[in-house]
Backbone as CSV, one residue per row, in Angstrom:
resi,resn,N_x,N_y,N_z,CA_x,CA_y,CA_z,C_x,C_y,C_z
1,UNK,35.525,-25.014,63.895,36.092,-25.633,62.682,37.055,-24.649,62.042
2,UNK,38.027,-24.836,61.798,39.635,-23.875,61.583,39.064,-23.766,59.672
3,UNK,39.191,-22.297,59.500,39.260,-21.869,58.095,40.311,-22.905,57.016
4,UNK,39.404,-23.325,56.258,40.422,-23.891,54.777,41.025,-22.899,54.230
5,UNK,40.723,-21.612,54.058,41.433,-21.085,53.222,42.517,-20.301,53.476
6,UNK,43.764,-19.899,52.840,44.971,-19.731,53.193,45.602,-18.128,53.210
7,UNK,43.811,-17.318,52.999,43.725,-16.332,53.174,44.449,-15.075,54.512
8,UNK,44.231,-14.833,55.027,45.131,-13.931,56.318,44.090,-13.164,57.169
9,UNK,43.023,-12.666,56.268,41.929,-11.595,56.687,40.648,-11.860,56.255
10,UNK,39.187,-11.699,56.735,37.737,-12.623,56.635,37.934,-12.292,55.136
11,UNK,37.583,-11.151,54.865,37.487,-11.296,53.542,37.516,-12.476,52.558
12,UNK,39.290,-12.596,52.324,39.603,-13.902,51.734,38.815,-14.656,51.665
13,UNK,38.386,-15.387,52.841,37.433,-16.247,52.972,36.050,-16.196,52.227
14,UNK,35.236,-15.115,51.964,34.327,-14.854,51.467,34.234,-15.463,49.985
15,UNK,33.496,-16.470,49.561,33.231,-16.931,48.428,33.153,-15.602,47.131
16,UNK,33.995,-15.913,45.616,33.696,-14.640,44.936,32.172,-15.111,44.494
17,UNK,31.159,-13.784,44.193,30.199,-13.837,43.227,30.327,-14.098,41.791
18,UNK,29.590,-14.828,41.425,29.866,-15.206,40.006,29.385,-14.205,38.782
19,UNK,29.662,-13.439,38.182,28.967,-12.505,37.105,27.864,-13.110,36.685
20,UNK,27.300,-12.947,36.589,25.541,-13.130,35.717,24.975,-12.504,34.259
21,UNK,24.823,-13.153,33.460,25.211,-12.383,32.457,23.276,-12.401,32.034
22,UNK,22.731,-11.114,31.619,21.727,-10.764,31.093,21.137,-11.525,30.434
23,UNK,19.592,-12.003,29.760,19.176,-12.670,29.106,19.771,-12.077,27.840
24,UNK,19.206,-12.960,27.036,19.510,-12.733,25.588,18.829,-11.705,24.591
25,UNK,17.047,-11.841,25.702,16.455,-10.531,25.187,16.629,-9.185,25.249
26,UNK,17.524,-8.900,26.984,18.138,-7.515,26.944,19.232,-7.282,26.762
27,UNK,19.990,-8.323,26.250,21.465,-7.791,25.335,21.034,-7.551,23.893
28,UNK,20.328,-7.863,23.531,19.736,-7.390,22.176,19.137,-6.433,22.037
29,UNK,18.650,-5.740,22.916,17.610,-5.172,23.486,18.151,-3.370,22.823
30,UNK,17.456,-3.172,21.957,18.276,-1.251,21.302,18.875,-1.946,20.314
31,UNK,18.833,-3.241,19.800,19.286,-2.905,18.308,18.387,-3.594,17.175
32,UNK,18.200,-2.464,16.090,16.757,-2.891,15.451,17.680,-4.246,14.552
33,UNK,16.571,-5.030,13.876,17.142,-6.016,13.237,16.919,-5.538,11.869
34,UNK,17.798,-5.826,11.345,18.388,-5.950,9.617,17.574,-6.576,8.907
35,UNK,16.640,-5.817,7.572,15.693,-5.814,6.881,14.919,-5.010,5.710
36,UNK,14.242,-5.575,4.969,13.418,-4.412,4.523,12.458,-3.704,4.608
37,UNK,12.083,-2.987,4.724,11.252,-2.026,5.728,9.666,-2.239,5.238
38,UNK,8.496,-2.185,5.977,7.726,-2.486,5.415,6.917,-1.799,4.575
39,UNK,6.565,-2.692,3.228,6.318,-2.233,2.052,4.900,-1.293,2.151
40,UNK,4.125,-0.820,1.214,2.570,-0.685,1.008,2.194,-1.624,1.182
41,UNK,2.264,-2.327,-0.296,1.769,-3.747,-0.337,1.255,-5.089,1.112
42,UNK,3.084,-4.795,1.781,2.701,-5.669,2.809,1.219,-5.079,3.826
43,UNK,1.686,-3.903,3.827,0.778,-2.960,4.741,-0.603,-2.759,5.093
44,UNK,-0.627,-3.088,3.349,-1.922,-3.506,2.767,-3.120,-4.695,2.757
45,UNK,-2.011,-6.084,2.775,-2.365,-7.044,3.286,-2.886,-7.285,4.485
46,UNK,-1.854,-6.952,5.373,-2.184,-7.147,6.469,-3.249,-6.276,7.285
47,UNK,-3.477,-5.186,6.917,-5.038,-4.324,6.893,-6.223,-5.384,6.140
48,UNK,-6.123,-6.235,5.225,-7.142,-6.576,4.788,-7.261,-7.941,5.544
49,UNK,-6.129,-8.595,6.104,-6.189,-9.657,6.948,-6.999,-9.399,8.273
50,UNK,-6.608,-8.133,8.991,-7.030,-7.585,9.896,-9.045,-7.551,9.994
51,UNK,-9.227,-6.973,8.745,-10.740,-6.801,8.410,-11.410,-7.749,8.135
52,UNK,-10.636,-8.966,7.955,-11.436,-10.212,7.447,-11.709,-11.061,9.000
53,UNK,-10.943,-10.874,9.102,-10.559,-11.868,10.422,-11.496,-10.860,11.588
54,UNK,-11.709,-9.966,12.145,-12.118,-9.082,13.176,-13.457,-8.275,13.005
55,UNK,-13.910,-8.725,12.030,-15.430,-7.918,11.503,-16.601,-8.825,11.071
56,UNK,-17.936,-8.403,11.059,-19.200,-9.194,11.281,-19.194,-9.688,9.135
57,UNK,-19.036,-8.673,8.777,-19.171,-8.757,7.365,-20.852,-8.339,6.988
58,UNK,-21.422,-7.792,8.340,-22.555,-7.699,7.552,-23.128,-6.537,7.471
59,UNK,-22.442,-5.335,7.712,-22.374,-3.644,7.399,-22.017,-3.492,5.971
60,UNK,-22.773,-2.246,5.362,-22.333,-2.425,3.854,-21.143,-0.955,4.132
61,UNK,-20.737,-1.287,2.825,-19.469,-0.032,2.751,-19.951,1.460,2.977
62,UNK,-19.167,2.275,3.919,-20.343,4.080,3.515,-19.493,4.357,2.589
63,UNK,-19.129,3.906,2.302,-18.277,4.688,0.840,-19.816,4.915,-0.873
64,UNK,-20.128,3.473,-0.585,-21.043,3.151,-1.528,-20.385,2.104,-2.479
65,UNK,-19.342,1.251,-2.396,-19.210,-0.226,-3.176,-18.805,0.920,-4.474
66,UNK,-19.042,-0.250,-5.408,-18.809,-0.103,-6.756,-19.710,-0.812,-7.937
67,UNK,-20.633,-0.268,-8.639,-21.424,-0.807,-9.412,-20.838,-1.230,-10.843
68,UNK,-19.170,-1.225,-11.479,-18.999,-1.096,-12.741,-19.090,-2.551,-12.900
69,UNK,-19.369,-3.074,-12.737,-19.386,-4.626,-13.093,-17.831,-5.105,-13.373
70,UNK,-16.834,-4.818,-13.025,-16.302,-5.239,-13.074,-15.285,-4.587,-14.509
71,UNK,-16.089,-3.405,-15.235,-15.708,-2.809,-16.459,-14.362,-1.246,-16.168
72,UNK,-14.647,-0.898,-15.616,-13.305,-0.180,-15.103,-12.554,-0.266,-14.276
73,UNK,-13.031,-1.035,-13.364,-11.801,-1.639,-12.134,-11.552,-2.897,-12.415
74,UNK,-10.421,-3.957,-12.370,-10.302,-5.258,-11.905,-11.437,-6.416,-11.639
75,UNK,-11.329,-7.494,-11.369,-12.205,-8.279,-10.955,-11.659,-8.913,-9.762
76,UNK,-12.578,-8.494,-8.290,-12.081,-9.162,-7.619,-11.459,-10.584,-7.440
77,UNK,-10.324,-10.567,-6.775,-9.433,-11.983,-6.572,-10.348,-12.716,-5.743
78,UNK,-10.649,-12.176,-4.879,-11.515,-13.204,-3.819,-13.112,-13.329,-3.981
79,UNK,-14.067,-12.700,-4.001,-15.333,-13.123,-4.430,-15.258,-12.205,-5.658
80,UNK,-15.416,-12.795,-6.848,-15.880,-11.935,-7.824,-17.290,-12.274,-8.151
81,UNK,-18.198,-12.989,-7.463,-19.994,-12.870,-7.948,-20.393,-12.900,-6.491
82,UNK,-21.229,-12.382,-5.949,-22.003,-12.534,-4.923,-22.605,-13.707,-4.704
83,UNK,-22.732,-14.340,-3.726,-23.246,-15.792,-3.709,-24.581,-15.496,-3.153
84,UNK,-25.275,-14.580,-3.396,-26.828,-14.154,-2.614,-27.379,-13.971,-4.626
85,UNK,-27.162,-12.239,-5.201,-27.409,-12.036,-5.836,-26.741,-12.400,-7.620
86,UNK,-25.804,-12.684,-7.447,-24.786,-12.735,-8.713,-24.356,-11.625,-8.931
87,UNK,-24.106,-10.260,-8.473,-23.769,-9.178,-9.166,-22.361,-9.133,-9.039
88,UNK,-21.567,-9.238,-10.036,-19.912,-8.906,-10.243,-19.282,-7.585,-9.247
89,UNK,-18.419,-8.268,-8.687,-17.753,-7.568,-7.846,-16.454,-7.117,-8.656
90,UNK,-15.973,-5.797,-8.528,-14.690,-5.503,-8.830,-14.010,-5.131,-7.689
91,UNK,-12.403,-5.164,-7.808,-11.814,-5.053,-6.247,-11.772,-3.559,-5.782
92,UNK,-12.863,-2.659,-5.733,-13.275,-1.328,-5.123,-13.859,-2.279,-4.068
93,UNK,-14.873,-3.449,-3.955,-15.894,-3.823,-2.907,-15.060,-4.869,-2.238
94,UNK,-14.835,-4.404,-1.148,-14.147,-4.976,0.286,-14.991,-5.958,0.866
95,UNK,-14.060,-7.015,0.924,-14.530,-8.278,1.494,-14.952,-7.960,2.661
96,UNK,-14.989,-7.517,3.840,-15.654,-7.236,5.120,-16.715,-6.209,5.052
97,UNK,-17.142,-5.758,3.842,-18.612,-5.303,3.629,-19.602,-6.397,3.076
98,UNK,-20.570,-5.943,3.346,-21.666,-7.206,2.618,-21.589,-6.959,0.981
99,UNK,-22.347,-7.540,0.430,-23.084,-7.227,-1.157,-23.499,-5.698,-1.186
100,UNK,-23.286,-4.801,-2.011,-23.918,-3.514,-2.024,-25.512,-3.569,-2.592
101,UNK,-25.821,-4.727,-3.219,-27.118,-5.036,-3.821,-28.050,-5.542,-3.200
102,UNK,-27.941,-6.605,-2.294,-28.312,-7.610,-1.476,-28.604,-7.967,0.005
103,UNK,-27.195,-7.224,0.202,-26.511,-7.244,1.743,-26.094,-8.746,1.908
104,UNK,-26.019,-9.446,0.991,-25.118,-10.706,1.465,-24.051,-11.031,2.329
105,UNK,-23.486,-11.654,3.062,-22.458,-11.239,3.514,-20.979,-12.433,3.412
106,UNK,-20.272,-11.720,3.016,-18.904,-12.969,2.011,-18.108,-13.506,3.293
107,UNK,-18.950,-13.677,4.560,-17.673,-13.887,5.621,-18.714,-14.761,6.313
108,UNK,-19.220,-15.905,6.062,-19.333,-16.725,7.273,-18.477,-18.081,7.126
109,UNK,-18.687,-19.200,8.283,-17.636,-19.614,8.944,-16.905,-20.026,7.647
110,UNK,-17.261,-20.633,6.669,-16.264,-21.334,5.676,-15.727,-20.860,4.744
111,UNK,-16.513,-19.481,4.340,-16.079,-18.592,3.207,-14.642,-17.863,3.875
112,UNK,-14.611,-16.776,5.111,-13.815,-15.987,6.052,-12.312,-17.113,6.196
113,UNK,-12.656,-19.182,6.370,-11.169,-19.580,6.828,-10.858,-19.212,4.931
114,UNK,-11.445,-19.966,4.020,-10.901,-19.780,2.920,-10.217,-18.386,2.223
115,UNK,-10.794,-17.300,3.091,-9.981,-15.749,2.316,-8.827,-15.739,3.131
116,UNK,-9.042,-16.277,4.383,-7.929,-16.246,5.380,-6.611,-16.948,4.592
117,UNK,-6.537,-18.149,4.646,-6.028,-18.539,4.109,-5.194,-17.839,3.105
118,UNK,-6.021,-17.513,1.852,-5.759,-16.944,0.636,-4.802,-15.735,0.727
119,UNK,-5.325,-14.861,1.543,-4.372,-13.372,2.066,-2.951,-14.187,2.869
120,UNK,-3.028,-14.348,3.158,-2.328,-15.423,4.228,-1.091,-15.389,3.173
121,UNK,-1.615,-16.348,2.184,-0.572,-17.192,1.101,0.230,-15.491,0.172
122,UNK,-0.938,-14.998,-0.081,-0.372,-13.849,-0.816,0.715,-12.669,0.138
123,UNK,0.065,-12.780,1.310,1.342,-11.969,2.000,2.563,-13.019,2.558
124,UNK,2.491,-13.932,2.272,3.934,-15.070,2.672,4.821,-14.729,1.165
125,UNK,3.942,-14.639,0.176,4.666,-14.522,-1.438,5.267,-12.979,-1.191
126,UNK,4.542,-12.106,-0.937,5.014,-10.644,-0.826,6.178,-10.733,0.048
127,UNK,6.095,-11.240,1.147,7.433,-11.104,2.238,8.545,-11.948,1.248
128,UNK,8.627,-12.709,1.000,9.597,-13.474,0.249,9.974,-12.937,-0.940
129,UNK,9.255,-12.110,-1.586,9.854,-11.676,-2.967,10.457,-10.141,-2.116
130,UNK,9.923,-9.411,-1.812,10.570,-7.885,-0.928,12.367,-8.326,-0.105
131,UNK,12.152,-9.719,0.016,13.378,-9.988,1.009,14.111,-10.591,-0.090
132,UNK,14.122,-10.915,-1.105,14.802,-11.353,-2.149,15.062,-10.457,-2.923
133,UNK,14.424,-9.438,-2.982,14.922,-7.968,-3.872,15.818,-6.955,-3.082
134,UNK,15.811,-7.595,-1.257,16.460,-6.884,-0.445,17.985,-7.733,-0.310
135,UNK,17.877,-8.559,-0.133,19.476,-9.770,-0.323,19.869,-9.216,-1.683
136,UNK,18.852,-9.576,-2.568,19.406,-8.728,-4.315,20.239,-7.397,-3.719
137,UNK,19.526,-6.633,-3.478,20.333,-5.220,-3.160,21.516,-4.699,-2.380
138,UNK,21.426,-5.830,-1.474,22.705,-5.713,-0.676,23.864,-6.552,-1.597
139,UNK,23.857,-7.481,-2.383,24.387,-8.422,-3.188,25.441,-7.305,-4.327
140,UNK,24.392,-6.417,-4.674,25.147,-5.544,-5.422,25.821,-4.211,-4.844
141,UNK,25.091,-3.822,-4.064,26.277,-2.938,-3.428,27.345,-3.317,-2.678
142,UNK,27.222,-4.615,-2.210,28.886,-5.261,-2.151,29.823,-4.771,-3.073
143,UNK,29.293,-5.608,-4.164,29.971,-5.401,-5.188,30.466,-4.113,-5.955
144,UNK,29.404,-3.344,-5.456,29.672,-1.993,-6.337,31.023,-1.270,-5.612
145,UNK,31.050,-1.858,-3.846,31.802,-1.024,-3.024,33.565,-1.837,-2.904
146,UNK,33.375,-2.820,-3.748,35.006,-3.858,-4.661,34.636,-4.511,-3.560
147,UNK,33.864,-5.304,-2.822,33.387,-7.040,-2.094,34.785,-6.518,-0.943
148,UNK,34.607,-5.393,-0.481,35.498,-5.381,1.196,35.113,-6.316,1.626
149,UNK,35.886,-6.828,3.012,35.879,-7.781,3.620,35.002,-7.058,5.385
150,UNK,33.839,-7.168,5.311,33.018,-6.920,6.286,33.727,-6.963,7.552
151,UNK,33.573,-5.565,8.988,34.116,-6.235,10.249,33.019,-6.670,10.996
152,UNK,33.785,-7.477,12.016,32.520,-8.262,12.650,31.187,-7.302,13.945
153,UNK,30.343,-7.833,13.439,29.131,-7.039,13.593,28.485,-6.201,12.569
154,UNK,29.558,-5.830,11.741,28.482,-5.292,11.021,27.340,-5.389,10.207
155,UNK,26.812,-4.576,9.606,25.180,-5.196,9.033,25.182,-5.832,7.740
156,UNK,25.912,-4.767,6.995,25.951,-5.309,5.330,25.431,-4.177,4.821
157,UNK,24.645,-3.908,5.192,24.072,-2.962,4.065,24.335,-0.743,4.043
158,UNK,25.405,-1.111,4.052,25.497,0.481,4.413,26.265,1.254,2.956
159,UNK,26.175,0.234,1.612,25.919,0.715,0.224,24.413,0.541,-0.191
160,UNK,23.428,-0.267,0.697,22.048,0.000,0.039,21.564,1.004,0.235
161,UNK,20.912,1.229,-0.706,19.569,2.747,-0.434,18.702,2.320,-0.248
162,UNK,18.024,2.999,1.187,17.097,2.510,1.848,16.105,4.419,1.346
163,UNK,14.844,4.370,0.624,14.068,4.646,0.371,13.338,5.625,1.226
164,UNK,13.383,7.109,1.138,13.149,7.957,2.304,11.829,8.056,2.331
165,UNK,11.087,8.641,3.501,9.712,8.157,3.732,9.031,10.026,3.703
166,UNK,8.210,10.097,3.965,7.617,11.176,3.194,7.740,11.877,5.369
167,UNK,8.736,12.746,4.865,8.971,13.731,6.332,10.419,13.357,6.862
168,UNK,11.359,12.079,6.416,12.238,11.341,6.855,13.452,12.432,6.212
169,UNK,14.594,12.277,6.497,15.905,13.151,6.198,16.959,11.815,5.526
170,UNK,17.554,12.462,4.672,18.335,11.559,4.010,19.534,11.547,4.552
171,UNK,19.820,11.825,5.721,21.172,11.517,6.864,20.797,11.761,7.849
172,UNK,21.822,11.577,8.863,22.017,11.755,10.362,22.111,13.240,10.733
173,UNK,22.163,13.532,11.875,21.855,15.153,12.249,23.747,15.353,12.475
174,UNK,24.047,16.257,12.296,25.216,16.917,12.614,25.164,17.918,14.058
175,UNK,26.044,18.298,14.710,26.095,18.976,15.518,27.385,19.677,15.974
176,UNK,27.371,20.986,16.359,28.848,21.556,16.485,28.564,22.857,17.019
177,UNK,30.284,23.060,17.994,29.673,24.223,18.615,30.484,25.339,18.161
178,UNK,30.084,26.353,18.812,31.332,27.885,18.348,31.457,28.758,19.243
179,UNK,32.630,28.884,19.250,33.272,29.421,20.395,33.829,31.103,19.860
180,UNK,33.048,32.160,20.820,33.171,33.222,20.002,33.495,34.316,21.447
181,UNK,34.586,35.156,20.861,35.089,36.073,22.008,34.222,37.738,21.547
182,UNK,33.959,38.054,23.019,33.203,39.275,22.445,34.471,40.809,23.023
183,UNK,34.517,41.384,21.818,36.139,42.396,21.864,35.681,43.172,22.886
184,UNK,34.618,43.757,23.320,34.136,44.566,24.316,34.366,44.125,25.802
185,UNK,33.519,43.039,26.116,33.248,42.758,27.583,34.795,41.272,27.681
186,UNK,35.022,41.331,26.455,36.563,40.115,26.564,35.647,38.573,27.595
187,UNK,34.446,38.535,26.907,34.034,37.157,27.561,33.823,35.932,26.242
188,UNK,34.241,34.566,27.058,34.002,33.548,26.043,32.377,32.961,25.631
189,UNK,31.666,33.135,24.442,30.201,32.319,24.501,30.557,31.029,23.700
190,UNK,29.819,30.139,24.270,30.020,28.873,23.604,28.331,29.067,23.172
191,UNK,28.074,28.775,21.354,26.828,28.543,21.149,26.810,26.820,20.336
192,UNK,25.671,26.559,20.519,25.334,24.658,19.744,24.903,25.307,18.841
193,UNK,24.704,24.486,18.316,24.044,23.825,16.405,24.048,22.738,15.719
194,UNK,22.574,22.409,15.791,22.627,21.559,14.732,21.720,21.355,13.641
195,UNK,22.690,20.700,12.711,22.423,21.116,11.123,20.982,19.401,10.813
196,UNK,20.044,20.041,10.783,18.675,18.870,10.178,18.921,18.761,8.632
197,UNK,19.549,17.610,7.885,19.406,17.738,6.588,18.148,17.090,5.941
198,UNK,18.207,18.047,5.007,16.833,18.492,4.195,16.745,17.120,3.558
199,UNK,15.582,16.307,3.537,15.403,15.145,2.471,15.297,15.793,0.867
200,UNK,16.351,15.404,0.279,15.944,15.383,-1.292,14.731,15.033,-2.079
201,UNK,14.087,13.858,-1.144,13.164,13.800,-2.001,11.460,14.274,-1.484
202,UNK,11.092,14.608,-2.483,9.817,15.133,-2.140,8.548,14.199,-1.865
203,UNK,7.798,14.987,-0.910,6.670,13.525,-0.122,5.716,13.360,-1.643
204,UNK,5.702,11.819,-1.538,4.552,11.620,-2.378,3.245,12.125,-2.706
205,UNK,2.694,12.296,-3.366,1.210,12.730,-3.475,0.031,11.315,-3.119
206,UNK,-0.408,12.446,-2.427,-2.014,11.522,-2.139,-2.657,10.772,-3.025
207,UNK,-2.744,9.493,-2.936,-3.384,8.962,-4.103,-5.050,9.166,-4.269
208,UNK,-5.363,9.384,-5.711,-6.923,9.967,-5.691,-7.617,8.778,-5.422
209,UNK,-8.923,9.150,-4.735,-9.785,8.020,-4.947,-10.312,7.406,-5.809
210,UNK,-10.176,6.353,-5.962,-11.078,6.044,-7.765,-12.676,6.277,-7.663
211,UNK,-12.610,6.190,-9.366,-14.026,6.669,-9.523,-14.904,5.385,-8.896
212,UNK,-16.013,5.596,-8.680,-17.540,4.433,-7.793,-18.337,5.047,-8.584
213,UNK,-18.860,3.916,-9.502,-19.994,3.836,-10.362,-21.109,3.776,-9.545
214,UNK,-22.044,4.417,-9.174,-23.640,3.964,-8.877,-24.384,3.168,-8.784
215,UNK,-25.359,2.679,-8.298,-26.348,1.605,-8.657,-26.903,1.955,-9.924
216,UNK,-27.709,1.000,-10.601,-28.851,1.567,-11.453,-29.931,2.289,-11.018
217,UNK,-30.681,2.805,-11.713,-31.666,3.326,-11.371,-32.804,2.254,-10.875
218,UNK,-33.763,2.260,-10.059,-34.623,1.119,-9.388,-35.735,1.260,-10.710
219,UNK,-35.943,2.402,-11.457,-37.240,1.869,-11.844,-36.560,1.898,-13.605
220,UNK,-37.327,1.104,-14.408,-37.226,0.674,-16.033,-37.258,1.360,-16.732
221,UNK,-36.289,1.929,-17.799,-36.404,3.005,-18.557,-37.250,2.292,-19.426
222,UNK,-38.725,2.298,-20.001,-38.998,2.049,-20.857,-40.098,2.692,-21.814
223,UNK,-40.601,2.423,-23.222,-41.743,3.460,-23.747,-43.009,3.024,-23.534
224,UNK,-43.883,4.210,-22.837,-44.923,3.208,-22.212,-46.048,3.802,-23.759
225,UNK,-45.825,4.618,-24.156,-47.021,4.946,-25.413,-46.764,3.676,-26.210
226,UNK,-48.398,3.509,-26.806,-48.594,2.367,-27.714,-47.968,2.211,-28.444
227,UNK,-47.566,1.304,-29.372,-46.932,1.121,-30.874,-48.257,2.281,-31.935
228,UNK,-47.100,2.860,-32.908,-48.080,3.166,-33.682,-48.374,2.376,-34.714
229,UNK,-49.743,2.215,-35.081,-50.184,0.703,-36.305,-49.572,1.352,-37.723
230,UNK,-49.586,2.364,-37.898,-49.329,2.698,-39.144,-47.476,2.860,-39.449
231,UNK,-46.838,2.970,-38.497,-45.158,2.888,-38.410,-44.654,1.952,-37.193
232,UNK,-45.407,0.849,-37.084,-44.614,-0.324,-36.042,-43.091,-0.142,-36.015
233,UNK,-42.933,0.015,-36.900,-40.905,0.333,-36.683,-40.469,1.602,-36.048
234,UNK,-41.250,2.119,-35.963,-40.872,3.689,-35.405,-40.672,3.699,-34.599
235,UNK,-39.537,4.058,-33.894,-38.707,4.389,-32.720,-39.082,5.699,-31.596
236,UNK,-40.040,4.952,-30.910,-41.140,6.291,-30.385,-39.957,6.956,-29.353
237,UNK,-39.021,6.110,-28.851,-38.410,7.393,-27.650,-37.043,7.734,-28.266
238,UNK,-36.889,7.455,-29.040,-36.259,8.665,-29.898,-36.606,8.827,-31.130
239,UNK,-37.651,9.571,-31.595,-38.367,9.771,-33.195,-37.690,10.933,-33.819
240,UNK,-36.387,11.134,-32.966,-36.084,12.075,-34.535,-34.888,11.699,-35.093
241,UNK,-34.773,10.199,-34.901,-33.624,9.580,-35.788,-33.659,9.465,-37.409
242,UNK,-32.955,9.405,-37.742,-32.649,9.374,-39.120,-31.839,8.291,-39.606
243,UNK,-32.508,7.312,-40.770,-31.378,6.307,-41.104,-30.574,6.779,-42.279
244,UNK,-29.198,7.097,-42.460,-28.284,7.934,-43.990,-27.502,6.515,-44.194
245,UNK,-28.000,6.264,-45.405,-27.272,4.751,-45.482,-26.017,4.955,-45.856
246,UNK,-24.658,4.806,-46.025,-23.670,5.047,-46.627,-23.239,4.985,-47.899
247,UNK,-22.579,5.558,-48.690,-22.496,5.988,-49.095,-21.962,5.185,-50.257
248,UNK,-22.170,4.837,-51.461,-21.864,3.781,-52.592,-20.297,4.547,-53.063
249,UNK,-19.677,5.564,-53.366,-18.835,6.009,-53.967,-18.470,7.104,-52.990
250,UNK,-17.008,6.986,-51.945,-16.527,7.414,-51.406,-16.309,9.248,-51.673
251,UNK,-15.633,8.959,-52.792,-15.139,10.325,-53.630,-16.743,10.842,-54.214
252,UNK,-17.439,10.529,-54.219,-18.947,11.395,-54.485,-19.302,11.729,-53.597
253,UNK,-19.512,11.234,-52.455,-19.756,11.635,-50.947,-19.050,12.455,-50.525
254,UNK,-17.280,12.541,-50.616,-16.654,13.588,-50.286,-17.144,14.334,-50.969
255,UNK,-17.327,14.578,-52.227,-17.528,16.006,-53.363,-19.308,16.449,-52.780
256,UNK,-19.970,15.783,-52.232,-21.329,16.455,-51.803,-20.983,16.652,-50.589
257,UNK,-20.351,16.223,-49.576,-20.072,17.427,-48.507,-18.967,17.987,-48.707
258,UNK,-18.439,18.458,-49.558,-17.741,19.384,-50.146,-18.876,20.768,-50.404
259,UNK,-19.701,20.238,-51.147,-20.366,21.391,-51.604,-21.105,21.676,-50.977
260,UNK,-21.863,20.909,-49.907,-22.737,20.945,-49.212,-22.186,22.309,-48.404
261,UNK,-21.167,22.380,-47.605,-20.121,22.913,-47.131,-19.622,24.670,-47.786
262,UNK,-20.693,24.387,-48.725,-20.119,25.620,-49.789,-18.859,26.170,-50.548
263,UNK,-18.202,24.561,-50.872,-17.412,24.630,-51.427,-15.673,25.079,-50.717
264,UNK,-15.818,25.085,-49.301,-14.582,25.608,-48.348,-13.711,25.001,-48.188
């Protein structure tokens, strides 16, 4: 069968290969995507999503919980009473520990979808407000930089300040070399360098642990000696109180501990 094509030499003949062009995942592939970096907060969530979702709930905390009732810390968002004992939870006591009183435990099947849920909703609100304070931020350093007209590809944000991380450098590394003749031996050294700039800002401090109130004591502070018949009112566990009624005339009271005072 005589060649169609009008070629001269096999070659010609040889069909071309068609280029093939990479998926879409490895042409993307080395460049991070454009964002705000992740918060505490988010960080936070999603650690407590993690613990809810992946744990028995029925180990108590070794930390030791928190006994303030709820009087110096917060009141927990998600169980604030124990559903075993009633004792008020403040948010020191972690939902994937049991009751510190009881050992109840706040995670079986219907309680665990409902926190799920709940964390769920609160870290969808966190991502959405962080990315709206991040569009906010790029919004104004447009502006601050007179609204240039962006080239294509670029990111946008290279007037935002992006927030240095505790060990991170507040630029890129520099590098450069030097070229130095030595008058003696008349030879050329080429030496490198490069310059690590120092982050301005200083690493955060460790946050302290808060204070953890105690249990009560297990046994009743109470007075076990009889009433006495002759002073029923008497205050047997503390008897050396004194009642000083106050005082009818302000300025007489000052002038007797005045003198009381010896007159100073």
């Amino acid at each position: 069968m005589p060649w169609t094509s009008s070629g001269s030499i096999t070659s010609d003949r040889i069909p071309a290969r068609q280029p093939t062009t990479a998926p879409a995942k490895q042409q993307v592939k080395g460049k991070s995507q454009v964002g705000p970096p992740k918060s505490k907060a988010i960080s936070a969530l999603e650690t407590r999503l993690h613990n809810v979702e992946c744990t028995s709930g029925k180990e108590k905390d070794p930390k030791g919980s928190c006994f303030c009732l709820a009087r110096e810390h917060g009141l927990s968002t998600y169980i604030p009473l124990c559903y075993g004992c009633s004792l008020v939870l403040c948010n020191l006591n972690l939902l994937h520990y049991a009751c510190p009183h009881c050992g109840e435990s706040f995670l079986d099947n219907a309680r665990r979808s409902a926190i799920v849920a709940q964390i769920l909703e609160e870290l969808r609100r966190q991502v959405a407000k962080e990315e709206e304070e991040w569009n906010r931020a790029i919004e104004e350093a447009r502006k601050a930089e007179g609204a240039f007209p962006m080239l294509p590809g670029a990111s946008g944000t290279q007037g935002v300040h992006r927030p240095a991380g505790k060990g991170t450098a507040t630029g890129p590394q520099s590098s450069h070399k030097v070229l130095s003749l030595n008058s003696t031996t008349k030879k050329v050294t080429i030496s490198s360098y490069t310059n690590t700039p120092i982050s301005s800002r200083p690493p955060s401090p460790t946050p302290e642990e808060p204070r953890r109130f105690p249990p009560p004591p297990r046994e009743i502070s109470y007075v076990k000696q009889p009433p006495d018949p002759e002073h029923p009112w008497k205050n047997i566990q503390f008897p050396d109180l004194q009642y000083i009624p106050p005082p009818k005339d302000l300025n007489t009271h000052s002038r007797q501990q005045w003198e009381r005072d010896g007159g100073h």
